[in-house]
VEXGU-542967 format. One line per field, with one value per residue (C-alpha): residue number from 1; y, z, x. Coordinates in pm, 1 decimal, padded with zeros to 6 digits. Each point is the difference from the previous one (the first is absolute). Example, Ala and Ser with C-alpha at 12.3 -4.5 7.8 and 13.67 -1.06 7.14 Angstrom:
// VEXGU-542967
num = c(1 2)
c2 = c(-00450.0 00344.0)
c3 = c(00780.0 -00066.0)
c1 = c(01230.0 00137.0)
This chain:
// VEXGU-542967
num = c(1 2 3 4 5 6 7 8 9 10 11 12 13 14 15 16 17 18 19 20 21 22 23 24 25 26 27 28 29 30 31 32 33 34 35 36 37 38 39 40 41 42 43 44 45 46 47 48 49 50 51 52 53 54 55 56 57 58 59 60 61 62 63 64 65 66 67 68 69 70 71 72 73 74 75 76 77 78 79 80 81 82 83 84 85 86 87 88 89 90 91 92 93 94 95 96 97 98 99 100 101 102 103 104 105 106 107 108 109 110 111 112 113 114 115 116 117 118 119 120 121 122 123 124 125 126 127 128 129 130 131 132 133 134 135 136 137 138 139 140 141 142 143 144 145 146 147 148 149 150 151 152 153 154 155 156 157 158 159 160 161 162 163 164 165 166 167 168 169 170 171 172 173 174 175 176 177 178 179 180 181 182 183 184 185 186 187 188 189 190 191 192 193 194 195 196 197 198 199 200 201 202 203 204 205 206 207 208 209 210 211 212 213 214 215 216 217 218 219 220 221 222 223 224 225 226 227 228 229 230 231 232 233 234 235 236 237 238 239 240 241 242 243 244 245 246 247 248 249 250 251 252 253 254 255 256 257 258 259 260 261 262 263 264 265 266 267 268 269 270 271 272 273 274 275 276 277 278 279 280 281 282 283 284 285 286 287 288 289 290 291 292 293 294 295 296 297 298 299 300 301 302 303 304 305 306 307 308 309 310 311 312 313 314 315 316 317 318 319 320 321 322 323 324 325 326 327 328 329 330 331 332 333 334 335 336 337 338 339 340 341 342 343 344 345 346 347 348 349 350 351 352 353 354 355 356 357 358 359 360 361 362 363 364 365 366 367 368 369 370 371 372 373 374 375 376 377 378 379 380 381 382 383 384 385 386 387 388 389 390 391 392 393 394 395 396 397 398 399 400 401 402 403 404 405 406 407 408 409 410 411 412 413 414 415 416 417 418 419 420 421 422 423 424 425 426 427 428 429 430 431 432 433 434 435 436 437 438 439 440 441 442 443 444 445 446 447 448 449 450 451 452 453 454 455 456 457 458 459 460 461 462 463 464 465 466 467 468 469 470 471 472 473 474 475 476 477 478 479 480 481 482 483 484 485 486 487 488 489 490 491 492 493 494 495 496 497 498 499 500 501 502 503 504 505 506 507 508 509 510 511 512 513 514 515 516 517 518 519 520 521 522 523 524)
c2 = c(14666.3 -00348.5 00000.6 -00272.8 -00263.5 -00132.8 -00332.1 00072.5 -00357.8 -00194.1 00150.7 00403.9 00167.4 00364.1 00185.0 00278.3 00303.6 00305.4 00308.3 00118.6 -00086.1 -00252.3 -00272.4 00197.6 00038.0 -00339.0 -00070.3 00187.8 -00201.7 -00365.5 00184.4 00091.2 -00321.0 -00296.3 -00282.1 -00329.9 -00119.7 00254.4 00150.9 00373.2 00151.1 00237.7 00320.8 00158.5 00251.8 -00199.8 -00316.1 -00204.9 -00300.5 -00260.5 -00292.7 -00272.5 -00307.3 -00318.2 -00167.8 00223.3 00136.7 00027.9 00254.3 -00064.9 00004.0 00324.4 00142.8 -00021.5 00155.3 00285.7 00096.0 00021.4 00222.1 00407.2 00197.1 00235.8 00369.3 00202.7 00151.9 00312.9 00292.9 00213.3 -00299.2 00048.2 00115.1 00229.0 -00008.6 00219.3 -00149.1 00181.3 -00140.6 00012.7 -00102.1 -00137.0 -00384.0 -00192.0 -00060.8 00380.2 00086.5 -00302.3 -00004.2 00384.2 -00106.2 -00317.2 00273.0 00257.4 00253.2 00139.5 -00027.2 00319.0 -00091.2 -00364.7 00153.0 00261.6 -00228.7 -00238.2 00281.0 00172.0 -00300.2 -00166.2 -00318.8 -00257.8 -00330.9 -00232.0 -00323.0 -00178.1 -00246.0 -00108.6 00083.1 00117.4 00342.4 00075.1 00154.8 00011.5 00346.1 00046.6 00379.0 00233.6 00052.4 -00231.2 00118.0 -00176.5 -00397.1 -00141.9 -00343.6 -00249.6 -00041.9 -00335.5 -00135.8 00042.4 00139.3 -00195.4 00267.7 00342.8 00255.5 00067.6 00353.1 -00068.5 00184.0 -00176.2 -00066.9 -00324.9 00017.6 00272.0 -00013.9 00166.6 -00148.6 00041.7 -00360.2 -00010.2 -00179.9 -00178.8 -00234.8 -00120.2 00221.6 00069.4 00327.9 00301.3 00213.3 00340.3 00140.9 -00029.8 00118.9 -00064.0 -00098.3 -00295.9 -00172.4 -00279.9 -00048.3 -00286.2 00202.6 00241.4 -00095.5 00006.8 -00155.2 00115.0 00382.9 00003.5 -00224.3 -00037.6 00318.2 00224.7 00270.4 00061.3 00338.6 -00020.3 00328.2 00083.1 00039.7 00066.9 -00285.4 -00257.8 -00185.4 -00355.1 -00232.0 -00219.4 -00295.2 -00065.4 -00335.0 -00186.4 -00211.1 -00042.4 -00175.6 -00303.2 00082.6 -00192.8 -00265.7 -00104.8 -00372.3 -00013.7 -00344.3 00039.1 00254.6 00029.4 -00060.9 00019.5 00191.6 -00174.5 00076.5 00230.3 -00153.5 00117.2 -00015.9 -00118.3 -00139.1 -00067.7 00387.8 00288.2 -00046.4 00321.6 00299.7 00034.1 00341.4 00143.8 -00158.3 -00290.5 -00344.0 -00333.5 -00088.6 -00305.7 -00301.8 -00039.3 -00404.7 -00020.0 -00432.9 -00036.1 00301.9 -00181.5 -00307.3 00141.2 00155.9 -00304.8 -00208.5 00184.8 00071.5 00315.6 00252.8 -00044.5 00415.9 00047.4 00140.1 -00200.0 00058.6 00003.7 -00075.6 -00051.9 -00125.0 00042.8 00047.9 -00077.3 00038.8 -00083.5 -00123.1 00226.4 -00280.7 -00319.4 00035.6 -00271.3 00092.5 -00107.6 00103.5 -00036.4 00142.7 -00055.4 -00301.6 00159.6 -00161.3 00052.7 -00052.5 00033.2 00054.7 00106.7 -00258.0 -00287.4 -00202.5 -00021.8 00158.8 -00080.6 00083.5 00044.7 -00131.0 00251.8 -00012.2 -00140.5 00157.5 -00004.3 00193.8 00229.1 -00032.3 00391.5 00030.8 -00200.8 00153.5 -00098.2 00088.7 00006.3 -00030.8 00125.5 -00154.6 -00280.6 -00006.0 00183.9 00382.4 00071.9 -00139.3 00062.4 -00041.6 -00027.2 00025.7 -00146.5 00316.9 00194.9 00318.7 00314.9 00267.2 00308.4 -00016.5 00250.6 00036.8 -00313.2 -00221.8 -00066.7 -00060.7 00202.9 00133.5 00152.7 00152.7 00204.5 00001.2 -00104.7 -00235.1 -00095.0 00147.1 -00342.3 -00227.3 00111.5 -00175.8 00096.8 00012.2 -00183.3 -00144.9 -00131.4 -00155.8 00115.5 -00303.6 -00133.6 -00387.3 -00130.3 -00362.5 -00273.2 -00057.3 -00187.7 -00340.8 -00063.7 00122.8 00365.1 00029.8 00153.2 -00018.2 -00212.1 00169.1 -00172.9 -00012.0 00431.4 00129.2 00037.1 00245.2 -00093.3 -00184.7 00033.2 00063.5 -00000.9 00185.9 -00040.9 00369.2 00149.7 00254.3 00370.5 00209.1 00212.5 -00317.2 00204.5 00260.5 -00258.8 -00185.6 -00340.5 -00074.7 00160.2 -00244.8 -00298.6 00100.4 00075.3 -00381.2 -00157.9 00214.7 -00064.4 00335.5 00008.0 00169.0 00282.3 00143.6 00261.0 -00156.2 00027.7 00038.3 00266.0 -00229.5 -00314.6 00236.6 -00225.0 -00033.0 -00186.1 -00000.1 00112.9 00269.4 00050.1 00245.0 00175.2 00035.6 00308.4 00180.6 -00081.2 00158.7 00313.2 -00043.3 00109.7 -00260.9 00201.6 -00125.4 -00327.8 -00216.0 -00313.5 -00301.3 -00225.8 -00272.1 00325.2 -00010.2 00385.3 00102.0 00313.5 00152.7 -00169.5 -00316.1 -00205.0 -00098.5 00034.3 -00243.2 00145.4 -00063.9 00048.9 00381.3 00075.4 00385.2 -00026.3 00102.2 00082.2 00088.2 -00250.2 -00263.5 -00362.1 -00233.3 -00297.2 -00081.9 -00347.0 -00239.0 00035.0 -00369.4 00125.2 00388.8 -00178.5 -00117.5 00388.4 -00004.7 -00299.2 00059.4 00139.9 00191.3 -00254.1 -00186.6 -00007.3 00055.9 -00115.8 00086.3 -00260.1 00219.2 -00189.5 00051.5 00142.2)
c3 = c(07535.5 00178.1 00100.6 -00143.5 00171.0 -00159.8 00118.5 00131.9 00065.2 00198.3 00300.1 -00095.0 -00210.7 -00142.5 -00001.6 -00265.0 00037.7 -00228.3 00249.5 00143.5 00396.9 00013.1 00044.8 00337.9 00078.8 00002.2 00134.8 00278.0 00096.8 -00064.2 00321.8 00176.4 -00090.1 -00090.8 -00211.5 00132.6 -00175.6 -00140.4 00072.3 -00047.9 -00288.6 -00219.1 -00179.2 -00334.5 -00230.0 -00085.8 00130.4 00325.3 00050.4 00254.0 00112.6 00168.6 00128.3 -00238.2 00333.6 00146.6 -00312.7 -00354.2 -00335.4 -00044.7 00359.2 00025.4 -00304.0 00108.1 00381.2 -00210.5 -00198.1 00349.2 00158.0 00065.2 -00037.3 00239.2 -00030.7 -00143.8 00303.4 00111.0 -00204.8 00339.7 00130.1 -00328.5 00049.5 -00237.0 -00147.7 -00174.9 -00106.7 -00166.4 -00357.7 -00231.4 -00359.0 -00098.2 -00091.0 -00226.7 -00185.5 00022.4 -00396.0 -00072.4 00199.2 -00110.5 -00415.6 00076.1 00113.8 -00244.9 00235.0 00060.6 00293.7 00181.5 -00083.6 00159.6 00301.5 00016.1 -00041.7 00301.9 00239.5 -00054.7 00034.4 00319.8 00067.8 00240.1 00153.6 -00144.6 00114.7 00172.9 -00184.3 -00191.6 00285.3 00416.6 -00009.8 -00390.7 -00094.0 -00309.7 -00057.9 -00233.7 -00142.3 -00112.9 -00373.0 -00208.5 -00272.8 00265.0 -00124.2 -00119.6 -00070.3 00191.1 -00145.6 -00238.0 00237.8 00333.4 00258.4 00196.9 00234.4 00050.3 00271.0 00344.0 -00059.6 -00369.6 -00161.5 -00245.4 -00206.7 -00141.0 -00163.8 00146.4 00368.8 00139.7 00324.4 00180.9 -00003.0 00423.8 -00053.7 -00283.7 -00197.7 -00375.8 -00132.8 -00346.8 00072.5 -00204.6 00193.8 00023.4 00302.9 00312.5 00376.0 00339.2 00178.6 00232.6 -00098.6 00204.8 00352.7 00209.4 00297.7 -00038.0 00204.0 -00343.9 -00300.9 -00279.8 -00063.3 -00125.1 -00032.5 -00248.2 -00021.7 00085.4 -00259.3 -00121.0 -00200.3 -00165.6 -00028.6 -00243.3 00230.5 -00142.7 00244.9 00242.1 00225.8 -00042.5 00170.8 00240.2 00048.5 00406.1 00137.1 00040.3 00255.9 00294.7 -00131.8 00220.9 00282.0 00308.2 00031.6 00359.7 -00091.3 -00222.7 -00211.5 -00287.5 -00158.5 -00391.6 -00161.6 -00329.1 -00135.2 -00338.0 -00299.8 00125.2 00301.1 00209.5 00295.1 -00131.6 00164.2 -00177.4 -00076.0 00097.1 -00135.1 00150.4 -00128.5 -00328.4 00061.1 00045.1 -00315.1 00147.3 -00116.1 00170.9 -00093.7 00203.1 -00068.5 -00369.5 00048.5 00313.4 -00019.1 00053.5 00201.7 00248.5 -00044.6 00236.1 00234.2 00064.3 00041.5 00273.8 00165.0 -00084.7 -00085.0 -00371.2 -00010.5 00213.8 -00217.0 -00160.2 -00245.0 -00342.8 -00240.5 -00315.2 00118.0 00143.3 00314.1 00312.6 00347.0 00343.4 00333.8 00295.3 00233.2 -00071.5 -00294.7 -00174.9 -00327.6 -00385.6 -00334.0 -00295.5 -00311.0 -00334.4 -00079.7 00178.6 00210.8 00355.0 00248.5 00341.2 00133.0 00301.3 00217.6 00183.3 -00226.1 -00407.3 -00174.9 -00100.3 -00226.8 00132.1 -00183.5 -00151.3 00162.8 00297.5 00318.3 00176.0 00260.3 -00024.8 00269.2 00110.2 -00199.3 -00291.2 -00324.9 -00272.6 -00403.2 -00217.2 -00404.3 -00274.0 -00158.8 -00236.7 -00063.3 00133.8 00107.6 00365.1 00323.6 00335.4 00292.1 00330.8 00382.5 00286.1 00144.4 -00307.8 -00065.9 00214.2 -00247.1 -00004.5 -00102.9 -00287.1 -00036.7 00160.7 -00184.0 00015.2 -00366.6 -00283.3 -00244.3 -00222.9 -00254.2 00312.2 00187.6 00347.3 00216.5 00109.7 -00213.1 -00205.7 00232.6 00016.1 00134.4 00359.3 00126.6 00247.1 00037.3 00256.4 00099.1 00071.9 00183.0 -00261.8 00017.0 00138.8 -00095.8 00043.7 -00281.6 -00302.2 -00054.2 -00285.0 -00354.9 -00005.4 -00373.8 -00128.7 -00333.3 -00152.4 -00107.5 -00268.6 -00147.2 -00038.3 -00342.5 -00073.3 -00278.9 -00337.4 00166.0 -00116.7 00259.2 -00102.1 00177.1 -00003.9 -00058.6 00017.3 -00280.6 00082.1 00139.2 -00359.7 -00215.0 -00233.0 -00092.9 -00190.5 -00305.9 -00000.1 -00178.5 00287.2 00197.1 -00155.5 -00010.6 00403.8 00025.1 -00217.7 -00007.6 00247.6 00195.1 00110.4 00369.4 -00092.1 00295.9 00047.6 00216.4 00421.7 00248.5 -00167.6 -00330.3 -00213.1 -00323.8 -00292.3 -00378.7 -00347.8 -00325.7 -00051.4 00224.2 00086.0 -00268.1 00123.9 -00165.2 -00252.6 00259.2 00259.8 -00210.7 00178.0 00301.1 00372.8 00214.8 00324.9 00315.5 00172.8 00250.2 -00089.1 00159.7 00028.2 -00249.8 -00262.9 -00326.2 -00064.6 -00380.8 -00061.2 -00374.2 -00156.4 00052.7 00254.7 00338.0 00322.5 00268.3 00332.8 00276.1 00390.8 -00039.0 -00284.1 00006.4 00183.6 -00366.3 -00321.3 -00314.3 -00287.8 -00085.7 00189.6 -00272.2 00256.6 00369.9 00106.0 00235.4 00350.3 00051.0 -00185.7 00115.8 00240.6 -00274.3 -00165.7 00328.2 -00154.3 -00383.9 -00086.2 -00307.4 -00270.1 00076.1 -00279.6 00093.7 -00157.8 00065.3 -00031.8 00067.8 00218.0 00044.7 00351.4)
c1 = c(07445.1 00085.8 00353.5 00214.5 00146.5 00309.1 00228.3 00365.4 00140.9 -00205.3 -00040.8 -00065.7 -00261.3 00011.1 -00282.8 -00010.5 -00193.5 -00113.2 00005.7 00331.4 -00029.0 -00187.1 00266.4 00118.8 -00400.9 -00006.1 00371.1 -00114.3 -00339.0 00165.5 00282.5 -00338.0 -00182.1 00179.6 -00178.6 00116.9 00302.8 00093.3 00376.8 00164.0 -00139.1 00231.9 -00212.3 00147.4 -00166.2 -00276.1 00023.8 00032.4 00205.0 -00188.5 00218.9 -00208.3 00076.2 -00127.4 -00074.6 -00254.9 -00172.0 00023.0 -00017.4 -00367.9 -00065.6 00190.5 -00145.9 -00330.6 00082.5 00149.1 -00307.4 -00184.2 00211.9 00000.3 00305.5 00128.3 -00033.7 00301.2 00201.3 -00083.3 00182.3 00033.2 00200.2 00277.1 00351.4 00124.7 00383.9 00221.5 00315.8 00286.4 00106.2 00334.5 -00150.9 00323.0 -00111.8 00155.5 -00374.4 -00090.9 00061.3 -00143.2 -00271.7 -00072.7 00035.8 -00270.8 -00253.0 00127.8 00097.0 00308.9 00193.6 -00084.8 -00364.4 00007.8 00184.5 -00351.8 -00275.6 00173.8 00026.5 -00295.7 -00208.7 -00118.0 00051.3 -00208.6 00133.9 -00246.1 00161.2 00307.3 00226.1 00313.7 00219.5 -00042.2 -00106.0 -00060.7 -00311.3 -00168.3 -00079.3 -00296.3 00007.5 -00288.9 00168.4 -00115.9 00251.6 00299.4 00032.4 00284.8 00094.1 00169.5 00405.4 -00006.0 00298.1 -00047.0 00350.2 00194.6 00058.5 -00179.2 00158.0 -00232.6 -00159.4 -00037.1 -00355.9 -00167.1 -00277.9 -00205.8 -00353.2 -00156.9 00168.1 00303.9 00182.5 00338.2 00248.3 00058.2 00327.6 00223.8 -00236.4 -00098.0 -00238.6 -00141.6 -00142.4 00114.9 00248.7 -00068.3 00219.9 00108.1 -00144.6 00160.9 -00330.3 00045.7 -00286.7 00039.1 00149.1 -00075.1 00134.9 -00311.7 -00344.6 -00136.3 00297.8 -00175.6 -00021.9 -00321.6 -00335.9 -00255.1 -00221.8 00318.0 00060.9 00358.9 00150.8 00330.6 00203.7 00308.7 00324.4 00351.6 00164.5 -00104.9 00163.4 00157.1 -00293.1 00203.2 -00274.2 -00075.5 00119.2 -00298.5 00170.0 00257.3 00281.6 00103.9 00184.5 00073.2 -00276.4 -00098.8 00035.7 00297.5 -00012.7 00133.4 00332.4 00009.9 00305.1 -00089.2 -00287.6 -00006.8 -00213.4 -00331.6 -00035.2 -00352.8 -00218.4 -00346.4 -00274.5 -00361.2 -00033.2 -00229.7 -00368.6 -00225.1 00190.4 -00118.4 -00163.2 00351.4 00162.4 00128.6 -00041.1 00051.4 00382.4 00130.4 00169.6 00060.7 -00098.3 -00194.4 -00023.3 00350.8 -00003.6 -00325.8 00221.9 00312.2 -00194.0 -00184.6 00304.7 00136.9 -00332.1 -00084.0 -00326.1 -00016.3 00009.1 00305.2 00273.5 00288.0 00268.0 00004.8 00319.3 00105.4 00294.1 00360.4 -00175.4 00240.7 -00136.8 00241.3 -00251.8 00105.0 -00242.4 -00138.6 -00296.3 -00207.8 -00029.6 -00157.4 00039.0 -00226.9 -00058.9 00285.6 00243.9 00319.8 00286.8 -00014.3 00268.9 00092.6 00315.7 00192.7 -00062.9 00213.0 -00157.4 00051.5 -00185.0 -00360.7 -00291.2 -00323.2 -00286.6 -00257.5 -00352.8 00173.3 00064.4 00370.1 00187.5 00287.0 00250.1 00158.2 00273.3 -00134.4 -00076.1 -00272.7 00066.2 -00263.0 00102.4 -00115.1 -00284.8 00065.2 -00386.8 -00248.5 00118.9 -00078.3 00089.0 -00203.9 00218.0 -00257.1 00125.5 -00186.3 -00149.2 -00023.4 00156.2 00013.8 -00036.2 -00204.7 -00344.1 -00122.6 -00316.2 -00080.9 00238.3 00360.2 00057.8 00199.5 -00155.2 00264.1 -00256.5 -00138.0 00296.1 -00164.8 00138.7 00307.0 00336.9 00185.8 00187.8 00344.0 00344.6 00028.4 -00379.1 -00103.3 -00327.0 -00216.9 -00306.0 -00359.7 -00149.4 -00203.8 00049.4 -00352.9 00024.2 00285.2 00252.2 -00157.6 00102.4 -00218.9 -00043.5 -00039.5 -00154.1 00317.2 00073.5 00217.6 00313.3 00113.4 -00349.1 00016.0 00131.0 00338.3 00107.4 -00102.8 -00292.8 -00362.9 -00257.2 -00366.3 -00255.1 -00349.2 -00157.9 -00354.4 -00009.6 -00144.8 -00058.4 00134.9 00016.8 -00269.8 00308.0 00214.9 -00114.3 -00077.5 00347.9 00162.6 -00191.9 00122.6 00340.3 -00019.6 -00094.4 00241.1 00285.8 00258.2 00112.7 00330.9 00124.2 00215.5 00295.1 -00214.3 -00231.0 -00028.2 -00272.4 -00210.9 -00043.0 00156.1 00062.3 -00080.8 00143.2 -00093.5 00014.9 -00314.6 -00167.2 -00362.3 -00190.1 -00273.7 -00326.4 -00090.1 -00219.0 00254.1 00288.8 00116.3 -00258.7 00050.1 -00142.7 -00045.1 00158.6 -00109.6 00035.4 00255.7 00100.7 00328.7 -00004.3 -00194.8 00166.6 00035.0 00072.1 00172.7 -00099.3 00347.0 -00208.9 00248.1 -00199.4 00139.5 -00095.4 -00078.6 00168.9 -00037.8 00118.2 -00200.8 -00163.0 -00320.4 -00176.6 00093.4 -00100.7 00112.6 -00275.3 00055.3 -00067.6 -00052.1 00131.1 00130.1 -00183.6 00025.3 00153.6 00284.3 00086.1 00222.7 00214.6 00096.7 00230.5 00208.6 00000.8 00392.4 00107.5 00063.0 -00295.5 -00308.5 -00378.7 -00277.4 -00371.5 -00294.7 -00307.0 -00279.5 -00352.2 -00100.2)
């Protein structure tokens, strides 16, 4: 059978296949042989997410390149790890999971040892496998309400896959135990414990130990070219620069600047690469120069001042370059509208790469830790034009949304529009969705009157895992979408009803709680 090709925004297809593998098959020879266009492609259980750039090609264009091409071979079996990892089936889902199948406890805790389990795929987080067993008697649903926070070492179960959570995350997987395998360890010549093809045993143990989670970074010590000295950290203030595409075969997904204009827009006024890293703020940021720095902000509505000098004090315009004297300190306010701030620095930021990126990705936990009072931060030599004195292409501030605010989005429905009913459709266009507290870098959580109701077919149905992008709006089975953010799991396994424009994923960055969303689909 022809594989379908479904729209994600406009800029992504998903192609949908019937035979388990043959999304990595062809994950693998797109890595081998790249069409032209086309950017790092994400496999799941039966599908494979193709980004592509709208410049170079198109869907059709792609579509047709796809239908010509030969997958790879399977790896070669001889080539497989195996693992044995010691379990305490002690999870806070384990009766319930156990009554679902009709089994009792004791019998649950059987079938999932004495099967073996293969890593079929990478995603949802660095270093978590999907582990595909050989008893087809082991599915169990997805919870209706996804976690907010699932321990590292936690066991679980969705559809017919088991996998091991490498640090604190969401999750909606049924929890089952608990194991003290490091799973992931960017200090290891290979992070992720296992790879696709591995095979993976889990064995009853009475205790494990507590799984302390590696540092995946240095924390910042003494830069060589000290510039600037935090004095206050303020609310989750970050490294970021414009992420880490090229890792998705570990679990990783891009992260990076939440909104990368305004984030491009102060690196270009003070001369920088656009990727050289910056901070990010949501305010009550207050930084102290050690040595002279030119320096621009852009990004939310929010006071800025400098003070300190022999001078009174001032306040810098955003978009703008200006220099801080040694001595002189810069505030940046909270947002009045608009949420984030990006504070640049001539030279960029001296941080430690991971992975090839200097960004934080607090879903993954890679990168450098939060910004905290009392670093001290450098520069890494990345300024290779002269200060801007023309317009950047920052946004407006006081043109962002301000809390109670409606923001409409233009939104390509799919890839999963087919599991709601057409009612549900409607009401995703003309309701207005409000942006609950709840929401950060993994995901704008999303709430309304009335929630989305799937279709009768779709009641009760496991969507295996898939690839996702930011701007996909994810709906969990109580019907309330959650728009992705830069963070978001790599895949996932709740239907995305549609996924907003590229010309406006900059704009999740700077949407607060309070503000209102509404969603005009477009044609692609």
């Amino acid at each position: 059978m022809t594989p379908q090709i479904r729209p994600v925004g406009d800029d992504a297809v998903l192609v949908t296949f019937d035979a388990p593998g043959s999304a990595v098959a062809l994950h693998r020879s797109l890595r081998r042989r790249p069409l032209p266009g086309v950017g790092h492609t994400v496999p799941g259980a039966r599908t494979l997410l193709i980004p592509f750039a709208p410049g170079r090609t198109d869907a059709a264009t792609l579509a047709r390149a796809l239908r010509t091409l030969t997958a790879d071979p399977p790896p070669d079996p001889e080539e497989a790890h195996r693992h044995e990892l010691a379990v305490v089936y002690d999870g806070e889902d384990l009766a319930t999971a156990a009554e679902l199948l009709g089994w009792s406890v004791e019998q649950l805790v059987r079938r999932h040892t004495t099967a073996t389990w293969r890593v079929a795929f990478m995603g949802f987080a660095p270093g978590f496998g999907y582990l595909a067993g050989d008893d087809p008697a082991l599915s169990l649903p997805r919870r209706d309400t996804p976690r907010t926070r699932v321990p590292p070492g936690a066991v679980a179960m969705a559809g017919d896959y088991s996998g091991v959570y490498p640090r604190e995350s969401p999750g909606g997987w049924q929890l089952l135990g608990r194991t003290d395998a490091v799973v992931w360890d960017t200090a290891r010549r290979a992070p992720a414990l296992w790879r696709p093809g591995d095979t993976v045993r889990f064995a009853p143990a009475r205790e494990v130990a507590t799984v302390r989670v590696p540092r995946p970074s240095t924390p910042p010590g003494a830069p060589a070219d000290p510039v600037l000295e935090v004095l206050a950290a303020g609310l989750q203030t970050l490294v970021q620069d414009l992420g880490r595409p090229g890792s998705v075969d570990l679990g990783v997904s891009g992260s990076g600047a939440a909104d990368p204009r305004s984030f491009r827009a102060a690196q270009r006024a003070v001369g920088n690469r656009t990727d050289a890293a910056a901070l990010e703020t949501l305010g009550g940021l207050r930084l102290r120069a050690l040595r002279p720095a030119v320096v621009a902000t852009a990004g939310a509505a929010a006071d800025l001042e400098v003070t300190g000098g022999t001078g009174p004090s001032r306040a810098p315009l955003p978009g703008r370059p200006f220099v801080l004297a040694p001595g002189e300190e810069l505030s940046v306010g909270a947002a009045r509208r608009g949420l984030r701030t990006y504070v640049a620095v001539r030279g960029g930021l001296d941080v430690t790469p991971v992975l090839g990126s200097r960004a934080t990705d607090l879903l993954a936990g890679l990168g450098p830790d939060p910004v905290t009072a009392g670093d001290v931060l450098g520069t890494a030599g990345d300024a290779v034009e002269a200060v801007a004195t023309a317009d950047t292409g920052a946004p407006d501030p006081a043109r962002l949304p301000a809390p109670g605010d409606v923001v409409t989005l233009p939104v390509v429905l799919g890839p999963r529009d087919d599991w709601f009913t057409p009612d549900a459709l409607d009401v995703l266009a003309s309701q207005e969705w409000e942006v609950t507290a709840r929401s950060d870098r993994v995901g704008l959580r999303l709430t309304a009157e009335q929630p989305l109701t799937r279709t009768a077919t779709a009641q009760g149905a496991e969507l295996p895992s898939e690839g996702a992008v930011t701007g996909a709006l994810q709906v969990p089975p109580d019907g309330l979408p959650v728009l992705l953010g830069p963070d978001h799991p790599l895949t996932g396994g709740y239907p995305v009803v549609a996924t907003v424009a590229a010309s406006h994923r900059w704009l999740l960055g700077q949407i607060p709680p309070g503000a209102r969303i509404r969603c005009r689909p477009v044609r692609t």
